[in-house]
C-alpha positions as a Markdown table, in Angstrom:
| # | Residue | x | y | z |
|---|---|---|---|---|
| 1 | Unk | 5.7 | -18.0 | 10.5 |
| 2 | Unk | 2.6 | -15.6 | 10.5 |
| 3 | Unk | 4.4 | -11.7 | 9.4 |
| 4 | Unk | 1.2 | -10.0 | 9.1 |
| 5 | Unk | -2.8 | -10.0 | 9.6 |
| 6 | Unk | -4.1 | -8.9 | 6.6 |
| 7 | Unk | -7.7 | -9.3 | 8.0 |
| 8 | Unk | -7.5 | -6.8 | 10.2 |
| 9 | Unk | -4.7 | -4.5 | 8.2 |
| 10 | Unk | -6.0 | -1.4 | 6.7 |
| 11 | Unk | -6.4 | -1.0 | 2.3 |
| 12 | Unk | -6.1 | 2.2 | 0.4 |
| 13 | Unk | -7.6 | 3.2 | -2.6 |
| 14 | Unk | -7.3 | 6.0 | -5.1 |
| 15 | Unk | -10.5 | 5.3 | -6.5 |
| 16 | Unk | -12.2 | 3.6 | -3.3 |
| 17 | Unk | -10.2 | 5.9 | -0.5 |
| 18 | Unk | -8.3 | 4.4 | 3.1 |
| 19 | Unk | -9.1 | 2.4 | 6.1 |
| 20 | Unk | -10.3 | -0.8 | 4.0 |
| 21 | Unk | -10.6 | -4.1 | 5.4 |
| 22 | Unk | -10.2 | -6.9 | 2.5 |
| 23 | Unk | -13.6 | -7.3 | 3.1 |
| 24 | Unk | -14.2 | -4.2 | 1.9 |
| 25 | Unk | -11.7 | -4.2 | -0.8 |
| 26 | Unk | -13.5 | -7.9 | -1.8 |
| 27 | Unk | -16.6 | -6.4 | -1.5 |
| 28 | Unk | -15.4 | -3.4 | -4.5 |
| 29 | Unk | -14.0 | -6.0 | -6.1 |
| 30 | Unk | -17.0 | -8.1 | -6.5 |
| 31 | Unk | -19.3 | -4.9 | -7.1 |
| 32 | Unk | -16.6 | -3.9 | -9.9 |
| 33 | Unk | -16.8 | -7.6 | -11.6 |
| 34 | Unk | -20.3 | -7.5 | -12.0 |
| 35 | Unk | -20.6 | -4.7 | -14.1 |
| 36 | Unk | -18.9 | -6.9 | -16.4 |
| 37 | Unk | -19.0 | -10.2 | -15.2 |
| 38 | Unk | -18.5 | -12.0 | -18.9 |
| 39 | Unk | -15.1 | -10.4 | -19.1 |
| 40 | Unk | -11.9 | -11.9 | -17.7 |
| 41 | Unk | -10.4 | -10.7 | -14.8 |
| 42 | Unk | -7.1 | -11.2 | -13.0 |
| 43 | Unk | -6.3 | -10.8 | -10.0 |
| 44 | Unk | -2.5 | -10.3 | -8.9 |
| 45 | Unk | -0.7 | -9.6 | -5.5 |
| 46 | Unk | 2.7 | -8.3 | -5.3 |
| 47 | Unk | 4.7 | -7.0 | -1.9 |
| 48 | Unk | 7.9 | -3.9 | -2.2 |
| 49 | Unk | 10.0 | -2.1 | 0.1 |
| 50 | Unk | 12.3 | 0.1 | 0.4 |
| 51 | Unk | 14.5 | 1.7 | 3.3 |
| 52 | Unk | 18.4 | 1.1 | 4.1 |
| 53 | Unk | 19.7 | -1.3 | 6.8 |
| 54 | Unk | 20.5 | 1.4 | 9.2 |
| 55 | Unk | 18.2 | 0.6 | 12.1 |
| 56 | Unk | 15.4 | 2.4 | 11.1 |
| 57 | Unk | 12.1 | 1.3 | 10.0 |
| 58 | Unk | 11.2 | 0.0 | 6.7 |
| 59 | Unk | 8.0 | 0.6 | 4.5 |
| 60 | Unk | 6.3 | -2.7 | 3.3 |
| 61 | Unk | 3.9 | -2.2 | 0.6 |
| 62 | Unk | 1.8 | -5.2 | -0.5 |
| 63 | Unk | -1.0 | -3.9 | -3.6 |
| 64 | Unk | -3.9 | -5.8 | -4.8 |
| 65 | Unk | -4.8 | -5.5 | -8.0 |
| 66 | Unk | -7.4 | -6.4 | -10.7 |
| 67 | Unk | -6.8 | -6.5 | -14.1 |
| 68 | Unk | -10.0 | -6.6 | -16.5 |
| 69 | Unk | -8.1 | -7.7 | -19.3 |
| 70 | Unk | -7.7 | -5.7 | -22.0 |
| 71 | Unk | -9.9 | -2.8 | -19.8 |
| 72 | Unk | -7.7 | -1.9 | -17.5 |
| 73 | Unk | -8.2 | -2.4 | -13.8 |
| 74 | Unk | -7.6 | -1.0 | -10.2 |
| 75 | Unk | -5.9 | -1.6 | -7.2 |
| 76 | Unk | -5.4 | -1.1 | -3.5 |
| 77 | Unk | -2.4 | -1.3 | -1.2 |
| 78 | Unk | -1.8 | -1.6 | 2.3 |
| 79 | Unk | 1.2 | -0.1 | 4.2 |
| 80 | Unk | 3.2 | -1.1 | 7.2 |
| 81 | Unk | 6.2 | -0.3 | 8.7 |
| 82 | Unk | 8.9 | -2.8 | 10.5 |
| 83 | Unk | 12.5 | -2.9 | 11.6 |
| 84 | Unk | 15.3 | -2.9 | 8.9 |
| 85 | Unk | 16.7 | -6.4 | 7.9 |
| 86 | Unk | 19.2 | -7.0 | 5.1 |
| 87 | Unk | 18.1 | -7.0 | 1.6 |
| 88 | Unk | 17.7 | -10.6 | 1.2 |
| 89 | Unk | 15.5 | -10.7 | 4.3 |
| 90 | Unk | 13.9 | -7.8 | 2.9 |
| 91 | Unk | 13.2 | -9.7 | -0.3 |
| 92 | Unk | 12.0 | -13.1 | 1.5 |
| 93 | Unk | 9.5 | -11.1 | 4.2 |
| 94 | Unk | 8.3 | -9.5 | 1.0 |
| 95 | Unk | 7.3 | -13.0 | -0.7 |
| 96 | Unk | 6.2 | -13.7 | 2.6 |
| 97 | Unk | 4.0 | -10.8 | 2.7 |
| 98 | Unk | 2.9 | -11.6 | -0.4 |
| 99 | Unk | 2.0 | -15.0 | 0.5 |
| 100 | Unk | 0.0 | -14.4 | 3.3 |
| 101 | Unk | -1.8 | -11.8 | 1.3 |
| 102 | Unk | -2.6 | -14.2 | -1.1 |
| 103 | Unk | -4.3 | -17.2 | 1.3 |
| 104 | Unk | -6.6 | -14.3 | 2.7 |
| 105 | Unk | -7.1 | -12.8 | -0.6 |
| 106 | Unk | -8.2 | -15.9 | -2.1 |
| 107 | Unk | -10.2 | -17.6 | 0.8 |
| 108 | Unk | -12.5 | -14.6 | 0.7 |
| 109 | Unk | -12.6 | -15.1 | -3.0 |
| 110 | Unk | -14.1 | -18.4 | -2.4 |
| 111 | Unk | -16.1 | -17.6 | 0.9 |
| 112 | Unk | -18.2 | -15.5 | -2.3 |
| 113 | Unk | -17.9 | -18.5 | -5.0 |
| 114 | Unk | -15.7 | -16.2 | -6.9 |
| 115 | Unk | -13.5 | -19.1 | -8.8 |
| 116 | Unk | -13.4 | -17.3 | -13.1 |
| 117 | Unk | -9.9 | -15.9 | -12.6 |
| 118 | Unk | -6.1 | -16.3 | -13.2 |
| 119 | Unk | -3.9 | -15.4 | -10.5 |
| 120 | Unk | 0.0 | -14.7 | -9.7 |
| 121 | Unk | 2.6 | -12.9 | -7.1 |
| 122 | Unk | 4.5 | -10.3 | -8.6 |
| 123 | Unk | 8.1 | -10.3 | -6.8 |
| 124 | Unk | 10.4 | -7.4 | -6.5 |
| 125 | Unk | 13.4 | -9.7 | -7.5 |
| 126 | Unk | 15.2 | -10.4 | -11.1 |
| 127 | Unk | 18.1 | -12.4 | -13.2 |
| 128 | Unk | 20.2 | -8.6 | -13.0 |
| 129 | Unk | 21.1 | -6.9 | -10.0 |
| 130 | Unk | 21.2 | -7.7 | -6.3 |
| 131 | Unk | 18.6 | -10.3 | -5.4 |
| 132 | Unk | 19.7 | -12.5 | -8.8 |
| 133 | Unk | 21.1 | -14.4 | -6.0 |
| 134 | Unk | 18.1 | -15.3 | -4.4 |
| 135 | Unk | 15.6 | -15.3 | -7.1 |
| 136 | Unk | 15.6 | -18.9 | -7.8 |
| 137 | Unk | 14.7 | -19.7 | -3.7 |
| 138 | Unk | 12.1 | -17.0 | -4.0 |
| 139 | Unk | 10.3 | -18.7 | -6.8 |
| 140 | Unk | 10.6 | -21.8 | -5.6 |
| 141 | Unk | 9.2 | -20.3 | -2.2 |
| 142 | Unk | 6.1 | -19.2 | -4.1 |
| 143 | Unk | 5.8 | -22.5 | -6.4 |
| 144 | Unk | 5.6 | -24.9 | -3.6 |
| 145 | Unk | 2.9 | -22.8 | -2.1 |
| 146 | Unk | 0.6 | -23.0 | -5.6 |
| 147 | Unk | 0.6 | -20.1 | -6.4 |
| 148 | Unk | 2.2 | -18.7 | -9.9 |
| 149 | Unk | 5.1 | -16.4 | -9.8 |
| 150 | Unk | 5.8 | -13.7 | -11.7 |
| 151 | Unk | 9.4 | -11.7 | -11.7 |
| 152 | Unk | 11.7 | -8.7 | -12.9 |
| 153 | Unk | 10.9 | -7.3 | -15.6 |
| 154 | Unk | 7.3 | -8.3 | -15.8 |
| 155 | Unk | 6.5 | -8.0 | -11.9 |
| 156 | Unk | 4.6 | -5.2 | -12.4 |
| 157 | Unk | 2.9 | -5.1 | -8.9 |
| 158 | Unk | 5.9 | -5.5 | -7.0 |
| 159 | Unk | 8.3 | -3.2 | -8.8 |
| 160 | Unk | 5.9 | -0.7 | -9.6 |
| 161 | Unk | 2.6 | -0.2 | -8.4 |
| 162 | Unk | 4.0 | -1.4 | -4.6 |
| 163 | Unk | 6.6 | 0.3 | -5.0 |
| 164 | Unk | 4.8 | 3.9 | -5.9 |
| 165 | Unk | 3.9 | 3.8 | -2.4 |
| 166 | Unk | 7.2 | 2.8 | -0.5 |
């Protein structure tokens, strides 16, 4: 089940500024790699949201970022807004998100022979609080897809650069 179109969705920037296609936002990232293309690079996706089950919309944040290790990095996030579900639908729309993110985000990676780079999805979920409940189905969501998974306390996208935007 398709939740978003991230090729057509638009990208922000602090750096780079709004309205980005991930074409654009591969495009910076490629530009920004080969200033120092030796170095290694990571590249992590990560999907938060916040808003209460009331009826009203909810803010969906999904950030890109790219970690030059030991360098720093930047990042980019794209916002969207949707009806209110539970919190455990919240959670699995997230990794969904997330997900999605991640097939375009990495199929325009190779479209530009881009292959020198680890990669994970940072979800908003943990061993403590609410989602505990789900975080095992949530990882093995995100497993069975490939892709690494990375949670509370160390999923930095999701739980805080995401969620500086929510």
């Amino acid at each position: 089940m398709k939740i978003s179109n991230f090729n057509t969705a638009k990208f922000s920037s602090q750096t780079y500024g709004n309205n980005m296609l991930i074409k654009d936002v591969i495009n910076i990232i490629v530009n920004y790699m080969s200033f120092d293309p030796k170095n290694a690079y990571s590249f992590i996706i990560g999907t938060d949201s916040t808003g209460k089950n009331d009826g009203n919309k909810i803010s969906y944040i999904s950030a890109i970022i790219i970690h030059k290790v030991g360098k720093g990095g930047i990042y980019f996030w794209h916002k969207r807004r949707d009806i209110g579900y539970s919190l455990y639908e919240r959670i699995f729309k997230e990794a969904n998100m997330s997900i999605e993110l991640t097939e375009v985000f990495l199929n325009e990676l190779k479209l530009r022979n881009i292959h020198n780079f680890s990669f994970e999805i940072h979800v908003d979920v943990g061993t403590k609080g609410k989602t505990r409940g789900i975080v095992n189905e949530v990882i093995g969501m995100i497993r069975a897809m490939g892709h690494k998974v990375v949670v509370k306390p160390n999923s930095f996208a999701a739980s805080k650069v995401a969620d500086k935007y929510t």
